[in-house]
C-alpha positions as CSV (number, residue, x, y, z in Angstrom):
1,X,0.0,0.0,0.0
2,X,1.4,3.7,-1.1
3,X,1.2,6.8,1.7
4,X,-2.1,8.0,0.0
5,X,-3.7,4.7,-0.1
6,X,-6.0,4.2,2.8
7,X,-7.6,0.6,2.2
8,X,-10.1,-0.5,-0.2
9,X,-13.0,1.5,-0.7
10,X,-11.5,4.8,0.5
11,X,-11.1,7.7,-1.0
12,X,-8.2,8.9,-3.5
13,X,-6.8,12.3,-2.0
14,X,-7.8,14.3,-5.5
15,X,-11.6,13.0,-4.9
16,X,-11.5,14.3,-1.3
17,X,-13.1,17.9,-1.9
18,X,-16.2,15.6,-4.3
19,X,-16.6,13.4,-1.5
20,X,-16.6,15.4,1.5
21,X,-17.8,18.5,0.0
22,X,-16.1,21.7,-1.0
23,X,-13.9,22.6,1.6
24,X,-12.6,26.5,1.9
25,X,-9.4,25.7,4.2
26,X,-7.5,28.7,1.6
27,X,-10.4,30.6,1.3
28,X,-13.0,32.8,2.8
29,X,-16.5,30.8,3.2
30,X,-19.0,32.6,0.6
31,X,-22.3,33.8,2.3
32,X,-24.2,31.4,0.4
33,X,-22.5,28.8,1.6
34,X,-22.3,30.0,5.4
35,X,-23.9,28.3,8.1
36,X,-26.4,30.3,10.8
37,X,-25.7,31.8,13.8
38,X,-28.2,29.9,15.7
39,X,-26.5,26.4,14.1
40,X,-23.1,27.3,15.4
41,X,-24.7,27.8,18.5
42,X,-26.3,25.0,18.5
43,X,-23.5,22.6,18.0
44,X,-21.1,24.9,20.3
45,X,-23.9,24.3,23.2
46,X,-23.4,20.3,22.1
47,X,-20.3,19.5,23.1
48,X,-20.2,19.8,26.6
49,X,-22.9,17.7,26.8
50,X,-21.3,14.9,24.8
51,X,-18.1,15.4,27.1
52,X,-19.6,15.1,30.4
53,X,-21.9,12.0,29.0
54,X,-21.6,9.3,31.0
């Protein structure tokens, strides 16, 4: 198996950004493509549930 290859099945590191989705790592997000205040909020409020879980 080479560096890039991850098993069978997974994904080739050119196909990344058509499997996972546009990413914008170099890049401003564009507004259309910008998530809500009230969703970030929402998942920020989420995770200290999910680490004090027993």
């Amino acid at each position: 198996m080479s560096t890039y290859s991850a098993g069978p099945g997974a994904a080739a590191p050119a196909d990344t950004d058509h499997v996972l989705g546009e990413e914008y790592e170099h890049e401003p997000v564009p507004m259309a493509a910008r998530r809500s205040l009230f969703s970030m909020v929402m998942v920020w409020a989420g995770f200290p549930m999910i680490i004090t879980a027993p």
